[in-house]
N, C-alpha and C positions, 0 to 999 in steps of 0.2 A: 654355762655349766660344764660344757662338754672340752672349756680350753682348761677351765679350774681343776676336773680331774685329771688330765692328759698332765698337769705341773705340776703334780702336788710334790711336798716334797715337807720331809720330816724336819721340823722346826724344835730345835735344844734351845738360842738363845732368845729371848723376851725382852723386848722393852720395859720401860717401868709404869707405862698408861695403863688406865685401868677400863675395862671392857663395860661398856654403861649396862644399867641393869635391864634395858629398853633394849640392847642389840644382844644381849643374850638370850633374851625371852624370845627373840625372834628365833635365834640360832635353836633353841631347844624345842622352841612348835614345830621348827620343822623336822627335828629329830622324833618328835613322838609319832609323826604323820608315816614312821616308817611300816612296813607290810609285818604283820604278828600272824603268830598261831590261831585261828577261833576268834581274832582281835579279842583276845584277853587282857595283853599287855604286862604279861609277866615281867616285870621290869621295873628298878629304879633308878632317879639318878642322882645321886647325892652331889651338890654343888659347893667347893670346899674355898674360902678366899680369907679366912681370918690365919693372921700369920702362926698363929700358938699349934692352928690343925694341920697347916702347909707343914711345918717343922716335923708333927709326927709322920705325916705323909712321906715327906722323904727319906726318915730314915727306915721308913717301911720302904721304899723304893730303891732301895741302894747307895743313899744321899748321892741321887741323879740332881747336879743342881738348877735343872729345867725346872723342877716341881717348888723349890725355892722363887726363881724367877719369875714364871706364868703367875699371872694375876690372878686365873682361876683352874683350879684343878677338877676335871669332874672324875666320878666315879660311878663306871654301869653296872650295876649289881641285876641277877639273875633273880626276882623276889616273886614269891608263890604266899607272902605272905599274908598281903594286901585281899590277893583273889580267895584268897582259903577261909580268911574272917567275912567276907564278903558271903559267902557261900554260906558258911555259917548261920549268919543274921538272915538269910534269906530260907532257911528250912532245906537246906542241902545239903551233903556228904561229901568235902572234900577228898579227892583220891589222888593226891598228887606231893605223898610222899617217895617216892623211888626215883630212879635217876632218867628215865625218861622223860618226866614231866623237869627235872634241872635240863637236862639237855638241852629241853624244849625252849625252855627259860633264856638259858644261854645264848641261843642262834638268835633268838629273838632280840636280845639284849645288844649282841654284836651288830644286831641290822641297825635300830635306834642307832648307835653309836656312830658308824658310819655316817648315817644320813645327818648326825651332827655335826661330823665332818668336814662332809661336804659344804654345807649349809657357811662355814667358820670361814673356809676358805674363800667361798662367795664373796665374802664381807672381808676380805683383806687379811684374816687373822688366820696367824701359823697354829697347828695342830702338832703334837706327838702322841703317839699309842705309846703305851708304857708295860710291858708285857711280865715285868714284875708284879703285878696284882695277882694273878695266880700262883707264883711261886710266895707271894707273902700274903695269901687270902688271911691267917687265921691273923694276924697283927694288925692288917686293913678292916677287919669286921673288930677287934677291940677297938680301934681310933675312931669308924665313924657310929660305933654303936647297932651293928647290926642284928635284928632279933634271930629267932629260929627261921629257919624256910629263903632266908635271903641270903646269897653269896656272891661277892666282886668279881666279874670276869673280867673288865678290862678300865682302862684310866684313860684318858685326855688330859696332857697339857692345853690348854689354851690363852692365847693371847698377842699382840702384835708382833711378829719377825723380828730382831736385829741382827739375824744374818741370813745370807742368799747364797745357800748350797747347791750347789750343780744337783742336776734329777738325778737317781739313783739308779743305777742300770735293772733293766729285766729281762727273765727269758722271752725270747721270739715267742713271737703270738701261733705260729706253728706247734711249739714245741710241748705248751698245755691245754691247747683247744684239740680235742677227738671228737668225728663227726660220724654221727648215726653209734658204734660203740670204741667202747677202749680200742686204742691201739698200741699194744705193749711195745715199749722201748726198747729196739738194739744197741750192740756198744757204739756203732756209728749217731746212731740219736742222740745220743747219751753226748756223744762228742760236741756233734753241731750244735745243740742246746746247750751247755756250758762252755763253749770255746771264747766265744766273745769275753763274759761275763771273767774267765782264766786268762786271760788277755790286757786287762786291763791294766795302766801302772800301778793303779793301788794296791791293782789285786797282786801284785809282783815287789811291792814294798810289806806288803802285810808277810807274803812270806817269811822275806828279809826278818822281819820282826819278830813273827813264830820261830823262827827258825824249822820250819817244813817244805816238804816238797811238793805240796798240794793245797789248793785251797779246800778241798774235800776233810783234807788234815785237822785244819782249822775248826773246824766245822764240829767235827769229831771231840779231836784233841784238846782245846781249849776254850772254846763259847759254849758246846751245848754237848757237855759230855756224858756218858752213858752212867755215870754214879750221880752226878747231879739230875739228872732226866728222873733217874728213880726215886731219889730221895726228894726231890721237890711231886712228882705222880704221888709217893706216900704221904708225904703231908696235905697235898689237895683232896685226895680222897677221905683223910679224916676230916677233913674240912666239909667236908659233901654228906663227911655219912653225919656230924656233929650236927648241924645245920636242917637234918629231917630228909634227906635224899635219898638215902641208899635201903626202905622198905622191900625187901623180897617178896613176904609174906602174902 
């Protein structure tokens, strides 16, 4: 397990086999076995492979056409729904409409998911996160029919490799691990923790391509800009508060 995550490595293309319904159930026991809140299990996972749903799936995704190709798409949705009617039936007072109890939902949701992950690549099958689900929650909740109380944090591609992508670089294991407490970053940190990663050829052809002087530029200026950050935060949060999350009172 311990070589499987040291490779992991984001998988866009897909063969065209189909993932048996016997090594998924495997893949997904071991995802529910992940560590929860209270083991409540706030959490769903909608499992997507008929092509009519994959179709709306992607162009909820950006028509990424990994989500076309993977055999099967999952979806981990943050769900309070399940537990709330539960509660109900049983002579109890749900209290987990406000955004603590999604948050809760959420972290929860992302461990599952991982440990799905994991679990995929054990068994030879490529994984992508898909991190368009939050920017397209409320289009993802009309496609797979989601009630009040549940919302999509994140997606999985899954299914056989047909390409072998070099590992993706990281920061030094220095650079994010602080021992006993924080230890705030100077400009020299600042340097040695991204030097590599600014070093790289791609990272010196993507310039080329921005047309920028920095990969920081990039970063900024083009993937993950401060208009879109906002305007995809305000559609999620209506999403949160539509959904039954955002209770002050």
């Amino acid at each position: 397990m311990m070589n499987t995550i040291l490779q992991h490595k984001s998988i866009r293309k897909y063969k065209s086999n189909n993932v048996s319904n016997q090594l998924l159930a495997k893949i997904l026991n071991a995802g529910i076995r992940a560590s929860t809140t209270g083991n409540m299990q706030v959490y769903s996972i909608i499992v997507s492979k008929e092509e009519q749903i994959k179709q709306k799936l992607w162009e909820a995704h950006f028509k990424q056409n990994m989500v076309l190709q993977a055999p099967v798409i999952l979806t981990f949705c943050a769900d309070f729904n399940r537990f709330n009617k539960w509660c109900v039936q049983r002579k109890a007072v749900p209290g987990y409409d406000n955004f603590l109890s999604f948050f809760t939902a959420a972290i929860d949701t992302l461990l599952v998911a991982q440990n799905v992950a994991l679990a995929a690549e054990s068994e030879g099958l490529g994984i992508c996160y898909l991190g368009t689900t939050t920017y397209m929650a409320e289009s993802i909740i009309e496609i797979l029919k989601l009630p009040k109380f549940v919302v999509p944090v994140t997606t999985l591609t899954l299914g056989y490799p047909d390409e072998n992508p070099p590992l993706t670089d990281r920061l030094p294991l220095e650079s994010v691990v602080h021992f006993e407490t924080y230890k705030d970053y100077s400009e020299k940190d600042i340097d040695i923790a991204y030097s590599v990663k600014e070093a790289l050829p791609q990272t010196q052809e993507l310039l080329k391509i921005n047309e920028t002087e920095t990969l920081a530029q990039i970063f900024t200026e083009k993937r993950y800009t401060k208009k879109d950050n906002i305007a995809f935060s305000e559609a999620l949060l209506k999403v949160i508060e539509k959904q039954g999350f955002l209770n002050n009172e």
